[in-house]
N, C-alpha and C positions, 0 to 999 in steps of 0.2 A: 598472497591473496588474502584478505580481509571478507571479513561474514556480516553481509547486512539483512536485517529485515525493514522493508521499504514501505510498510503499509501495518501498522498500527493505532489503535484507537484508544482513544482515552476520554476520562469523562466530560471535556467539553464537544464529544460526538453524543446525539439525544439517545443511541442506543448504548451507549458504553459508563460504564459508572469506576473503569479504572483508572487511577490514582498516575501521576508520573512515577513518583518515587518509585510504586509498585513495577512498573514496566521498566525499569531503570535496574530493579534489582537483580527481575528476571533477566534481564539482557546482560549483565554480567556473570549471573552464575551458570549462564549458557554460551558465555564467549562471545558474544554477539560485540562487533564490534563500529557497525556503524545502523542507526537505526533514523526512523522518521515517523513523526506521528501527523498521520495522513486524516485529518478528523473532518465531519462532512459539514461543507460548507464554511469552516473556520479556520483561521492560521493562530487562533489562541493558542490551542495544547501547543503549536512547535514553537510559538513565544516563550511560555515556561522550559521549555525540554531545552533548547537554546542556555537559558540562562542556567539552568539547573547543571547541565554538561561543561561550559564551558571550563577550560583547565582539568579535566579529567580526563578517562581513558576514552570515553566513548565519544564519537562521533554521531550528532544531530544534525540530519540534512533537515532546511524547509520543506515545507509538504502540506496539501491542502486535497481532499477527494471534493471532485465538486460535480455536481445534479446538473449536468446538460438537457437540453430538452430532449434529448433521445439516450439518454445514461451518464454512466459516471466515469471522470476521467480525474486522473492525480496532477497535478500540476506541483511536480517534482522540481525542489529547486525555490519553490514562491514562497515568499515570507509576507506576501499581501492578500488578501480576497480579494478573490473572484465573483462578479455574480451568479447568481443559479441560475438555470433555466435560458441562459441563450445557447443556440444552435451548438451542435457540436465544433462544429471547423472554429466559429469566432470564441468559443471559450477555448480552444488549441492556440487560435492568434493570440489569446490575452495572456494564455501563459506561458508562447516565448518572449512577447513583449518584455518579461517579468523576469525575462532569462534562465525560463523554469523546460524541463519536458515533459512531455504531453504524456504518461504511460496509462494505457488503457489497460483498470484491474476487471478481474473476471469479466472476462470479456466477450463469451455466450453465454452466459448464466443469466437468463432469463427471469428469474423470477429476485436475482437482485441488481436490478439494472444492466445489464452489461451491455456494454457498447455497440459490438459488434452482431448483436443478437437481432438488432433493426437497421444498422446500413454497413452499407461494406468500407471496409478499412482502404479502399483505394482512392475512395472520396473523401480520406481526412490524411493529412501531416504528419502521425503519430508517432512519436520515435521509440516508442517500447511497446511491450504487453506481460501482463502476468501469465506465465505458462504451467505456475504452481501455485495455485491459493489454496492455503490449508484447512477453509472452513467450507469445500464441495461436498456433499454427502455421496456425491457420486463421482467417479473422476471422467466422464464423458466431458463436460467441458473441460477442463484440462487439457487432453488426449486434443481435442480442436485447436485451440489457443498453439500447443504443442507443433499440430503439424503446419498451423498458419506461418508459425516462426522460422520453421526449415525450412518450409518454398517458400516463403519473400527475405528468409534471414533478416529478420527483423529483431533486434535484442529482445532475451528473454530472461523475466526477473521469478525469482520464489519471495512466495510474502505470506506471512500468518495472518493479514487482514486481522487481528485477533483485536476482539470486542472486551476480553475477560484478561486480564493479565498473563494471569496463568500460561495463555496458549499463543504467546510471544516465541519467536523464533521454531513453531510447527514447521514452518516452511520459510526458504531464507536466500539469497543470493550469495556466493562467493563470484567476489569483483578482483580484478587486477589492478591496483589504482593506490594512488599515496593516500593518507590519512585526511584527508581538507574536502571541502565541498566542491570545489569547481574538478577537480580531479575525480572527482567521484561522477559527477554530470560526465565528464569528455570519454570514459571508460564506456559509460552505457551506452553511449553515440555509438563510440567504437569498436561496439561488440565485445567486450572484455568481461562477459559478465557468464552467469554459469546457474543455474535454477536448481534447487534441492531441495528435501524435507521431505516431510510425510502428513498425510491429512488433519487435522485437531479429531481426537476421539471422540465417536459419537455419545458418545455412553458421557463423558466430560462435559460435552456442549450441552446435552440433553440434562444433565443437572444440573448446569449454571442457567440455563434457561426455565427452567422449572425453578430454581431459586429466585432466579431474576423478574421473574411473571407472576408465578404464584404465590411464593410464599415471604413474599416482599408484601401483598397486599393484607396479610393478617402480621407485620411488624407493628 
């Protein structure tokens, strides 16, 4: 089993101002062994994480979070842009076009886009969901995502969604699958995957985000 976190951000996301390096470091001194930097609306950061990784221990999947007109879905697997803002189903068509899967992150969380918070998951293709995102303040959604996965058995990923370096590998998947990309996609198809971790501290987020908001603006 190998440890992925499948949804991190880095500074070419407008909310994130962390470094590859930095999420490179954290992921090994946490064992992290296969990662993706899921950034919204661009496949920049997984261009650098790509070239930065290759021949080393860690594994870089493609990865793009992209702004459907009804939420946000990962197009796991695309090393191309997507555009924003078309329908849900046809941004799903474009990233298996792209040979990517469709996994819908937070996926009732309402106040940051989540998918399934505005239509239902029987009217789209989707082949995953996050049933563990480490940045909920509350774990109601979670617990939903959670029970959506065991009555339709639909694979379920952990991902630290993490904005700040630091809070890389909060939450995380153990997968069953060989070290390469396309094995890593056919495992999640194939239910081979397994959701874990624990929430990012609030008390952590609340003073990167008070550094990051306010006291950024008297540097």
């Amino acid at each position: 089993m190998l440890k992925m976190d499948s949804h991190i951000h880095s500074e070419y996301s407008p909310d994130s101002q962390s470094k590859i390096d930095d999420i490179l470091d954290v992921a090994r001194s946490r064992n992290i062994d296969i990662i993706a930097i899921s950034d919204h609306n661009t496949v920049d950061g997984t261009s650098e994480v790509m070239a930065k990784t290759r021949n080393t221990d860690i594994l870089a999947i493609p990865s793009i979070e992209i702004s459907s007109s009804l939420g946000h879905i990962l197009g796991f697997g695309c090393e191309e842009n997507i555009p924003r803002d078309l329908s849900p189903q046809e941004t799903i068509d474009r990233i298996h076009d792209l040979g990517g899967l469709a996994i819908v992150p937070h996926p009732y969380c309402f106040y940051r886009h989540g998918l399934l918070h505005k239509t239902d998951y029987k009217d789209l293709k989707i082949d995953a969901i996050e049933i563990r995102n480490a940045r909920f303040i509350v774990g109601y959604c979670n617990n939903k995502a959670k029970k959506l996965s065991e009555k339709e058995n639909l694979p379920a990923l952990g991902a630290s969604d993490a904005h700040y370096w630091k809070f890389v590998g909060d939450c995380y998947s153990m997968i069953d699958c060989e070290k390469d990309i396309d094995s890593v996609l056919k495992a999640i198809k194939k239910n081979k995957i397994e959701a874990h971790g624990k929430g990012t501290s609030n008390i952590l987020l609340s003073k990167y985000l008070f550094e990051k908001n306010v006291l950024k603006k008297f540097d």
